[in-house]
C-alpha positions in Angstrom: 107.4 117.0 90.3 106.8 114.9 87.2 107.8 117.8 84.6 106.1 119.7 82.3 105.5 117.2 79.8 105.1 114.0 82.1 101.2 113.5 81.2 102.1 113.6 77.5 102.0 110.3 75.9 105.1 108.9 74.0 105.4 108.3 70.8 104.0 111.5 69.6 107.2 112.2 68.6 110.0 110.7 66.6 112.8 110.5 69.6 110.4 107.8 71.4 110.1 106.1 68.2 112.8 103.8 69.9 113.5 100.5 71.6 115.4 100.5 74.8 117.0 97.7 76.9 118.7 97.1 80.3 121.5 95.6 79.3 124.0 95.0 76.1 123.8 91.2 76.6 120.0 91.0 76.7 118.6 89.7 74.1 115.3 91.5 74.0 114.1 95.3 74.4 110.9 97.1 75.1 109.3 99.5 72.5 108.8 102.9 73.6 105.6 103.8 71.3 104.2 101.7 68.6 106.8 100.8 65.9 105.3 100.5 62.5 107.4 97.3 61.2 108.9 97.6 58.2 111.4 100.6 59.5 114.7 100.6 61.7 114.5 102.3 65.2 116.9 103.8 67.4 118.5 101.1 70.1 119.3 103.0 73.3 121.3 100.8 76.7 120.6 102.3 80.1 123.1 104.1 81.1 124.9 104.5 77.6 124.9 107.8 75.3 125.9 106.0 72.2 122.8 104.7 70.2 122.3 101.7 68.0 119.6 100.9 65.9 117.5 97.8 64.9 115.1 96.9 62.0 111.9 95.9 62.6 111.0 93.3 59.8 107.2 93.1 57.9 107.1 89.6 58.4 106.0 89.5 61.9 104.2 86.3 63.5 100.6 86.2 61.8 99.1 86.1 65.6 99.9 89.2 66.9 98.6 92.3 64.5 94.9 91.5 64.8 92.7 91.2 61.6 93.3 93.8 59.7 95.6 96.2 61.8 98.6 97.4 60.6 101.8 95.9 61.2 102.9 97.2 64.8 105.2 96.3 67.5 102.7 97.7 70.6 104.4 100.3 72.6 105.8 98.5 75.9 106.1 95.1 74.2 109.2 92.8 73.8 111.1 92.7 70.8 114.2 90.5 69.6 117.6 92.2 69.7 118.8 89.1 67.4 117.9 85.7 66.4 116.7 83.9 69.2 116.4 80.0 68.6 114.0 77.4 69.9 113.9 76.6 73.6 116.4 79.4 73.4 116.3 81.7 76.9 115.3 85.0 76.3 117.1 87.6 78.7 116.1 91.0 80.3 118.1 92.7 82.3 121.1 90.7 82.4 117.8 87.6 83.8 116.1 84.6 82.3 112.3 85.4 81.9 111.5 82.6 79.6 112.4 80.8 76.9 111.1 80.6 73.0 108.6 78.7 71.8 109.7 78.8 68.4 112.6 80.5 66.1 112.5 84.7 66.5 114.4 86.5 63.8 115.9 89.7 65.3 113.3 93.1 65.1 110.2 90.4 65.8 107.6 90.7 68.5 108.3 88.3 72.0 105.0 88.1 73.1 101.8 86.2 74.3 97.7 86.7 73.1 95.5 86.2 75.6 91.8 85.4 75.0 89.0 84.5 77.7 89.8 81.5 78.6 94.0 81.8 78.8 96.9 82.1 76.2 96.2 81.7 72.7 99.1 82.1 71.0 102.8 83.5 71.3 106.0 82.7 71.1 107.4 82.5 74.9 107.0 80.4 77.1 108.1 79.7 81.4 111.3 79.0 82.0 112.6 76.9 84.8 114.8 78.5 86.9 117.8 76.5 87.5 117.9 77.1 90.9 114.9 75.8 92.0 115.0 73.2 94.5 113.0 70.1 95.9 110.7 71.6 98.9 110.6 68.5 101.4 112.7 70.2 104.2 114.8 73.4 104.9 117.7 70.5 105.0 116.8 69.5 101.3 116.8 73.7 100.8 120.3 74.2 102.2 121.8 71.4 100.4 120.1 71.6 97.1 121.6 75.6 97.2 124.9 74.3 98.3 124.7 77.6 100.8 127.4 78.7 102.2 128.5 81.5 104.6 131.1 82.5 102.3 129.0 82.8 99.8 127.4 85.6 101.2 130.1 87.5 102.1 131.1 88.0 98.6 128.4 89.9 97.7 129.4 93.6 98.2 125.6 94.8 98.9 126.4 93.0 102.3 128.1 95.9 105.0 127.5 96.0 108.5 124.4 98.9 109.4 126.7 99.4 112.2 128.3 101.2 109.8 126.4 103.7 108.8 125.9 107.2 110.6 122.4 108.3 112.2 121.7 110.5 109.6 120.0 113.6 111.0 120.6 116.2 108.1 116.3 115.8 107.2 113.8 116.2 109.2 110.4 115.9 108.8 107.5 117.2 110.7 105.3 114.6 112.3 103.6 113.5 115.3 105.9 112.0 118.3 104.8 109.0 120.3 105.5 108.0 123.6 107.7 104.7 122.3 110.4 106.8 120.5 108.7 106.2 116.8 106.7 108.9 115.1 103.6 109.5 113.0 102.6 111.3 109.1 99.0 111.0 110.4 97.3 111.0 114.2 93.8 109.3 112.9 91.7 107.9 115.1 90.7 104.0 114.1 87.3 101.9 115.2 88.5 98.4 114.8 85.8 96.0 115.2 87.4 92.9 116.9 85.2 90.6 114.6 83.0 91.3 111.2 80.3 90.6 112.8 80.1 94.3 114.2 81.6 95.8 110.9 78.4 98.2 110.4 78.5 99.3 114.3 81.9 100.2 114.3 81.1 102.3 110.9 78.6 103.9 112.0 80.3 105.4 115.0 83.0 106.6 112.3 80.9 107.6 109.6 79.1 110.1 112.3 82.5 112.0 112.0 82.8 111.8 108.2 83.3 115.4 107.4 85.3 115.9 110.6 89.1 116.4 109.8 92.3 117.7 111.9 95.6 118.9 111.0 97.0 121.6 108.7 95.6 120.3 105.3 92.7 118.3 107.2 94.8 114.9 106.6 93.7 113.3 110.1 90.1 111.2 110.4 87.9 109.3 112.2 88.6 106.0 110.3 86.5 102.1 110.4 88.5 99.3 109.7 85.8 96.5 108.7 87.1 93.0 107.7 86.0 89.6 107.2 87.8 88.0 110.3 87.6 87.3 113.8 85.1 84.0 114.5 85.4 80.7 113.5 89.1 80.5 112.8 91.5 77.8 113.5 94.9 78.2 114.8 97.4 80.3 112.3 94.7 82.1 111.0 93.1 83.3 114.1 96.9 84.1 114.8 97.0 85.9 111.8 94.1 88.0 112.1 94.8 89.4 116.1 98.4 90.3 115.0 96.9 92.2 112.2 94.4 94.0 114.1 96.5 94.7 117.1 99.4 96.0 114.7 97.2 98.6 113.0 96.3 99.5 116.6 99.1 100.2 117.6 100.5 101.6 114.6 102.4 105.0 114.7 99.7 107.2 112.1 97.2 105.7 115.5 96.7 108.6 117.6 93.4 107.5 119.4 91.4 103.7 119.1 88.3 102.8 120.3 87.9 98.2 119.3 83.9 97.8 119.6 83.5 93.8 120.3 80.4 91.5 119.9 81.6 90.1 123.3 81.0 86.0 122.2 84.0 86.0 120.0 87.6 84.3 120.7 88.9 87.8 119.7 86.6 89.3 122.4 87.8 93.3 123.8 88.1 91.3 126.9 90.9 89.0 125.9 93.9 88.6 123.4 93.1 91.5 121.1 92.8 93.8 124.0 95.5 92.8 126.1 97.7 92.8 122.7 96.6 96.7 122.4 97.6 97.5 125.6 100.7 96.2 125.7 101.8 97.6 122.2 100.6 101.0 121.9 102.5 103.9 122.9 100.8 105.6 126.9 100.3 108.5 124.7 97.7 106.5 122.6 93.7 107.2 123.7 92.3 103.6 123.9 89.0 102.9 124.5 86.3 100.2 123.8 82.3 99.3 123.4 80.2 96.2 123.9 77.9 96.0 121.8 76.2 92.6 123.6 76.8 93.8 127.1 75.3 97.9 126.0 72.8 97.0 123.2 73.6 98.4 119.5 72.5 101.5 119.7 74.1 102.3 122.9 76.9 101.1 121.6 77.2 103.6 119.2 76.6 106.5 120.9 79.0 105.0 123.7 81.7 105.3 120.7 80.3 108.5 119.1 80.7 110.1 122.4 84.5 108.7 123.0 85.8 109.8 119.7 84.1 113.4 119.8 86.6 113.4 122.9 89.2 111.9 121.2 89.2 114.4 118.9 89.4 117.4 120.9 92.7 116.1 122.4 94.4 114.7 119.6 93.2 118.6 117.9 95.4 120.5 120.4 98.8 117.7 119.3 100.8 119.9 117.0 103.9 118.1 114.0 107.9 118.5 115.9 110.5 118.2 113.4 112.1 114.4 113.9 114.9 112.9 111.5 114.1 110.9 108.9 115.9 107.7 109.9 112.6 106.7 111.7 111.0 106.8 108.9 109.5 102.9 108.1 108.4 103.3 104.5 106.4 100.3 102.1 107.5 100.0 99.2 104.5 98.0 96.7 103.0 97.9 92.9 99.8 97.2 91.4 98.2 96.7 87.9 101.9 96.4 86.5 103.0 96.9 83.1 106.7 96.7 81.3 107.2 100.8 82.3 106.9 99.7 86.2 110.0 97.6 85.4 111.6 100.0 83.9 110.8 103.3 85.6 108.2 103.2 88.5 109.5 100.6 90.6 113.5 101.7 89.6 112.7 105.0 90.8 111.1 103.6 94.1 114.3 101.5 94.5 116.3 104.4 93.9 114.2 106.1 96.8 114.8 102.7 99.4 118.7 102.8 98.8 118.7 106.6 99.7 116.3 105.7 102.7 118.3 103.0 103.8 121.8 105.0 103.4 120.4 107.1 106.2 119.5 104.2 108.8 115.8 104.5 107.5 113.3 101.2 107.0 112.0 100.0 103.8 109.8 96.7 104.0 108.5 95.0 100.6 106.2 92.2 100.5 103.7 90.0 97.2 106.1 87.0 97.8 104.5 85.6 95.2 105.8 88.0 92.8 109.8 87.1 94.1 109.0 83.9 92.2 111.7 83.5 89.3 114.1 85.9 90.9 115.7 84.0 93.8 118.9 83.3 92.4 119.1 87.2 93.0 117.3 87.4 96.2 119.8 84.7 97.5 122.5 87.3 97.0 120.6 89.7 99.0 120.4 87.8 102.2 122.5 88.9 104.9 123.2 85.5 106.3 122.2 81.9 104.7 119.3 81.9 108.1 117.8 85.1 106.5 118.0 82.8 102.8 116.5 80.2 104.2 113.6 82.2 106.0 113.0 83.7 102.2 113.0 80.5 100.4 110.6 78.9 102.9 108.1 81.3 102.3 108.2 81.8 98.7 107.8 77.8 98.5 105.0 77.8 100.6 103.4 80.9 98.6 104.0 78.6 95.3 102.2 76.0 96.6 98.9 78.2 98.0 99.2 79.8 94.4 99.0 76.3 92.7 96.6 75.2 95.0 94.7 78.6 94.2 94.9 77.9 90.3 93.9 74.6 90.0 90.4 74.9 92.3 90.2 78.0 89.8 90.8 76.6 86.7 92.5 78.6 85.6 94.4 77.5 82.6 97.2 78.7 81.6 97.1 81.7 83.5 99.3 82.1 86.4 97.7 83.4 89.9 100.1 86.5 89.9 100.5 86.7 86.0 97.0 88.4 84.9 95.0 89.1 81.6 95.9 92.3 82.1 99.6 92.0 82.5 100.0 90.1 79.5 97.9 92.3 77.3 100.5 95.0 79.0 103.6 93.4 77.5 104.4 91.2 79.9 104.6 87.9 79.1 106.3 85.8 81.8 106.1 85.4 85.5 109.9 85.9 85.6 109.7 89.0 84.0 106.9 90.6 86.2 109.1 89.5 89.1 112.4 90.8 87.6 110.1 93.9 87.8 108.5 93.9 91.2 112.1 93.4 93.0 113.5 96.8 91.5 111.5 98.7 94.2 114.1 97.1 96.6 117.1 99.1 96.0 120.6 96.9 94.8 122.6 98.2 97.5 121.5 97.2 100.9 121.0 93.5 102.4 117.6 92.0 103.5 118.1 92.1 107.2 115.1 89.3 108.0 112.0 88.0 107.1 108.4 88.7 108.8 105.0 87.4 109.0 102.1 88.9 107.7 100.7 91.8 109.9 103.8 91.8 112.4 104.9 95.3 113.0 108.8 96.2 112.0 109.7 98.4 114.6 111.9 97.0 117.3 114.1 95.7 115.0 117.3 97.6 113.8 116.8 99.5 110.8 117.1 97.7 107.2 115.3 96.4 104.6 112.8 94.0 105.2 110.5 91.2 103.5 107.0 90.1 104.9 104.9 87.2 103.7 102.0 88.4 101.6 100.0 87.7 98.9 100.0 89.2 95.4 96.2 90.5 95.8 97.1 94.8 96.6 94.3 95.0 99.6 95.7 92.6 101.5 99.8 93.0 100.8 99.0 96.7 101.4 97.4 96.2 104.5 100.1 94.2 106.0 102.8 96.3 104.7 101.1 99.2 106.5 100.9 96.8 109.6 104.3 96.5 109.6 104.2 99.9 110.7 105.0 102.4 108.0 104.3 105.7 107.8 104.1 106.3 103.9 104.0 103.7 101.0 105.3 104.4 97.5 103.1 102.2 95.1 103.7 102.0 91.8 101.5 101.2 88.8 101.2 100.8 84.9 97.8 100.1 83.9 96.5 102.0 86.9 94.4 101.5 90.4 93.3 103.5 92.5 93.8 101.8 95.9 94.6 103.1 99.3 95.1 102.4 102.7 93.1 103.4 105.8 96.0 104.0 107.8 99.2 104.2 105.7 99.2 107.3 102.8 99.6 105.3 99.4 101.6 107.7 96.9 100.6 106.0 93.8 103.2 106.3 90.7 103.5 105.4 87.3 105.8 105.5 84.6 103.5 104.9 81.8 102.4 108.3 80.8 99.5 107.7 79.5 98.2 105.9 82.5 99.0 109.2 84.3 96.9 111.3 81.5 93.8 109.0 82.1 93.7 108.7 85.8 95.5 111.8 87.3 92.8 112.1 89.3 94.0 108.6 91.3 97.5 108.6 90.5 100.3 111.0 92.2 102.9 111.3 89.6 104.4 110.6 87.1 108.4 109.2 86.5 109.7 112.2 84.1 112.1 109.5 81.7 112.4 112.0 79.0 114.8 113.2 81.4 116.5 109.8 81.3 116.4 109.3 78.1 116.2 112.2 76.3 118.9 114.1 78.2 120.5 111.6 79.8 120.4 112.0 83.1 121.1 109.7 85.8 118.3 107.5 86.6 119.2 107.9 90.5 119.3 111.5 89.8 115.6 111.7 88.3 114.3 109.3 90.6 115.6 111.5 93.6 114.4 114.9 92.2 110.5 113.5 91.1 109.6 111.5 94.4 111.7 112.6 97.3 109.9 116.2 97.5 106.6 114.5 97.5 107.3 112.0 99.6 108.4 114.6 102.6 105.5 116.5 101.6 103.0 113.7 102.2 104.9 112.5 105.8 104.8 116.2 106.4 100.5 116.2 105.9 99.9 116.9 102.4 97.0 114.2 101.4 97.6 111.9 99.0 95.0 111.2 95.7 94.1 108.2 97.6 93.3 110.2 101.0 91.0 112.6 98.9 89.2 109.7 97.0 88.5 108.3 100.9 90.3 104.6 99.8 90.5 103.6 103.1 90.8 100.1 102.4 91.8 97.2 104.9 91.8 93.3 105.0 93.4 90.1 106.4 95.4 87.8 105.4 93.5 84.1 105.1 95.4 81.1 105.0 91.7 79.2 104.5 92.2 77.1 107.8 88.4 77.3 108.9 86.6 75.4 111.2 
C-alpha cells in the first residue's frame, strides 16, 4: 500500500534535498532531509508544480549544530522563508504557532534545544492566541467570542447531513448485531467491575490465550484490567461505569462475562450490570461471576466454563456484507513529529472527509492538543451551542494540564508538548495542534461534543469530538468506547500501542520511523508520490489507506493485534475519596 520505496529514508537523494511549506504566505518551511547550510535548496508549496528555491546561510545560531557537528538544518525542522523580526509571529499553514524570540535571517533554523530539565535555548517562543478568552462563565465565553449564528453559517464546511445520500456503493463484511450496528471483530471481553479482581478476570482469559476465531484468527478471549471501580467520588465513579459499560456493549463485543468482588459501588449486582443490560444488543452472550459469593477459584472456573461456551456459539456467527456508512471510525496520533502534520494525519483527514461524504462517523478526541487552534475549531461548529460545548472543555482541559504541570514541575515543558516532540522539530504547542486537527477532515462540521467513554451511536452520523486526555492509553480507550470499529493512528517517532477492543492501524509519514519499527507500524504515507510526481494529496491518501482499512474491518489483524497490545484504561479526573 505504501509503495515500493516507502521504507526508504529521505534524503538519500538529491530531490528530497528540499524545503517544503503549506502555504505561500507562511513564513517558515520544514526540511525534508538534512540540509548542509551553506547551499540553496529547492522551495516546493503544496499543491503547486512551480518550484522556488532558498539559501541556507553558514551563519546559523551557535545553539543548534552541537559541538563540533557540521552545520545542518535537521531533517523535519523549521526553517525561515524570510527575515522574521523580534516578537514577530511565525506562520505555518496559513496559522500562528509562535512568535520569535529574537531576529531570524531568512534560510536560519526556527527551533528549540531541549535538555533534562526543559528548554535551553532557541529562538521561538508561545504565542497567545488572540482569541482566547476569560473562563469565568460560558456567558463571559459567548460574549468575549462575540458568537453569533450568522457567523456560522458563513462557513461553507457547514451543509445539512440531510443532505447527503445513504451511501451503499461499499460494503464491508462484518458481524451484524441485533441493534442495527455492526462489528470488524466478535471478541469476547472479561471486564472486571473493579481492579480489585483484575488478576481473576485475567486468568479466566489468559486460559484461552491461544484460542482464536474467525478467518485470519482475528477474534479472542480478551481481559480488560484497570485501575477503577472503588473509592471514587461522584464524576469519576461516573466516568468509570460509562466506560466500562460502553466497551460492553460495544459493537466488536460479541460475548461478556463482568466478574465482581461483590462489596464494590460498581458491584455486577447494581449500576454496571443493569447499564449492560440495557445497552447491549439481545444478540450479545452476557454472563457474570462472584468472586466473594463463589470463592476465587470457583470463580474462575465458573468463567472458564462460560467463555468455552461462548466461544462455540459466537464460532458458528459468520461476516454479511453491510454498507459502510455504519462504519464509526477513531481517528488519533501518538509520538508526533513535523511529518504527522504534514502527511500522516492529512492523509487520515483525507480518509474522515471520504467517510463522512458517505453518512459514515468519524470521532477525534486529546482535547488538549485543540489548544492553539480554536479560532479554526470555532469555524467548524455547526451551531454556536456545539462552540460553546468545545470551548468549555478545552478550558477545563487547560486548567487540569496546568494544574498537572505545576505539581510536576515541570518547567518549561508543556503537558502535551514533550522532550520528544521538540527534539522532533516541533517547537510550539500551536504547531503540534495545527498538526493533530488535520486528522479531522476540512470539509464536514462537528455535529456535538461527548464525554469521555460515552458511546456515539444513537446519534446521527457526523463528526464528532470527545473529552480526552493527551496521554494515547486513555484517549484511545475512550475513542474506542465511543464505539468504533477501526482507528487510524498516526505516528512520527513511533509507538506501538493498541487497543483491546478497537483494531489500531498505526501510520506514519516519516519513513524512517516505518524502516525501524515495521514490525509495530502498518504503513507508510507514500509522499514521493506527492511530491515527487505531484499527485493529489487526496488522491495518495485514498489509494495507501482506504484498501487497508477495509481489509482490517473485513478481519485482517492489525501489527498491533499480532503484538497482543490489548491495552485499556479510564479516564481520572483525581476526585478520590
Amino acid at each position: 500500500m505504501a509503495g515500493d520505496d516507502s521504507g526508504k529514508p529521505p534524503g538519500r537523494s538529491t530531490e528530497f534535498l528540499c524545503i517544503i511549506r503549506f502555504r505561500k504566505d507562511d513564513n517558515v518551511g520544514i526540511a525534508l532531509a538534512d540540509l548542509p547550510c551553506g547551499g540553496s535548496y529547492p522551495l516546493i508549496t503544496f499543491g503547486e508544480s512551480g518550484r522556488g528555491s532558498l539559501a541556507i546561510p553558514e551563519n546559523q545560531p551557535s545553539w543548534f549544530a552541537g559541538s563540533g557537528a557540521p552545520a545542518v538544518i535537521p531533517r523535519y525542522h523549521k526553517v525561515a522563508l524570510r527575515a522574521i523580526p523580534p516578537d514577530a509571529a511565525v506562520v505555518k499553514d496559513g496559522t500562528v504557532i509562535g512568535a520569535a524570540t529574537t531576529a531570524i535571517l531568512p534560510g536560519q533554523q526556527v527551533d528549540l534545544v531541549v535538555g533534562d530539565r526543559g528548554v535551553t535555548a532557541g529562538n521561538i517562543r508561545e504565542y497567545p492566541d488572540p482569541y482566547q478568552p476569560p473562563a469565568e462563565s460560558l456567558e463571559t465565553l459567548a460574549a468575549a467570542y462575540a458568537i453569533q449564528r450568522d457567523g456560522f453559517d458563513r462557513c461553507p464546511v457547514l451543509r445539512s447531513r440531510e443532505d447527503l445520500p445513504d451511501y451503499n456503493g461499499v460494503a464491508v463484511p462484518v458481524y451484524p448485531r441485533a441493534d442495527g450496528a455492526w462489528g470488524s471483530r466478535n471478541h469476547i471481553l472479561v471486564i472486571p467491575s473493579v481492579f480489585c479482581v483484575n488478576q481473576e478476570a485475567a486468568a479466566i482469559a489468559d486460559a484461552f490465550r491461544h484460542e482464536a476465531w474467525g478467518d485470519n484468527g482475528e477474534n479472542a478471549v480478551i481481559a480488560l484490567p484497570h485501575q477503577s471501580g472503588c473509592c471514587q467520588a461522584g464524576f469519576d465513579e461516573e466516568v468509570t461505569l460509562r466506560t466500562l459499560a460502553s466497551m460492553a456493549c460495544h459493537p466488536n463485543t460479541g460475548g461478556l462475562v463482568i466478574v465482581t468482588l461483590g462489596c464494590s459501588p460498581l458491584c455486577v449486582n447494581d449500576r454496571l450490570y443493569a447499564a449492560v443490560r440495557a445497552g447491549a444488543g439481545s444478540d450479545c452472550l452476557v454472563a457474570c461471576v462472584r468472586v466473594q459469593q463463589d470463592g476465587r477459584e470457583a470463580a474462575i472456573r465458573n468463567g472458564q466454563e462460560i467463555v468455552r461456551g461462548m466461544i462455540g456459539q459466537l464460532r458458528a456467527q459468520e461476516r454479511r456484507p453491510l454498507p459502510l456508512s455504519g462504519l464509526c471510525l477513531a481517528v488519533k496520533c501518538g509520538g508526533s513529529d513535523p511529518t504527522s502534520g504534514l502527511f500522516a494525519n492529512s492523509a487520515i483527514g483525507h480518509i474522515a472527509d471520504w467517510l463522512l461524504d458517505r453518512n459514515g462517523t468519524v470521532v477525534i478526541s486529546e482535547i488538549m492538543e485543540f489548544f492553539g487552534a480554536e479560532r479554526i475549531l470555532r469555524e467548524r461548529c455547526r451551531d454556536p451551542t456545539v462552540w460553546l460545548d468545545l470551548l468549555r472543555i478545552i478550558k477545563t482541559n487547560e486548567m487540569i494540564g496546568e494544574s498537572v504541570a505545576r505539581a510536576a514541575d515541570s518547567g518549561t515543558f508543556s503537558v502535551e508538548l514533550t522532550p520528544g516532540n521538540i527534539r522532533a522539530g516541533l517547537s510550539t504547542q500551536e504547531e503540534k495542534s495545527l498538526g493533530a486537527i488535520r486528522k479531522m477532515g476540512t470539509r464536514h462540521p462537528i455535529e456535538n461534543v461527548v464525554p469521555f467513554g460515552r458511546r456515539v451511536a444513537g446519534f446521527r452520523h457526523g463528526l464528532y469530538v470527545m473529552d480526552g486526555p493527551g496521554q494515547d492509553l486513555i484517549s484511545a480507550s475512550g475513542l474506542a468506547a465511543a464505539g468504533a470499529q477501526a482507528m487510524l493512528f498516526s505516528t512520527g517517532i513511533g509507538t506501538p500501542l493498541g487497543n483491546a477492543v478497537t483494531p489500531v492501524i498505526k501510520i506514519t509519514g516519516n519513513a524512517d520511523t516505518f524502516a525501524r519499527h515495521r514490525d509495530f507500524i502498518d504503513l507508510c504515507i507514500p509522499y514521493r508520490e506527492i511530491l515527487d510526481r505531484g499527485r493529489m494529496e487526496r488522491e495518495v491518501a485514498e489509494e495507501a489507506l482506504l484498501p487497508e482499512l477495509l481489509a482490517v474491518i473485513g478481519g485482517k489483524k492489525t501489527r498491533a493485534e499480532e503484538n497482543r497490545h490489548r491495552d485499556f484504561g479510564i479516564r481520572s479526573y483525581i476526585m478520590v475519596q
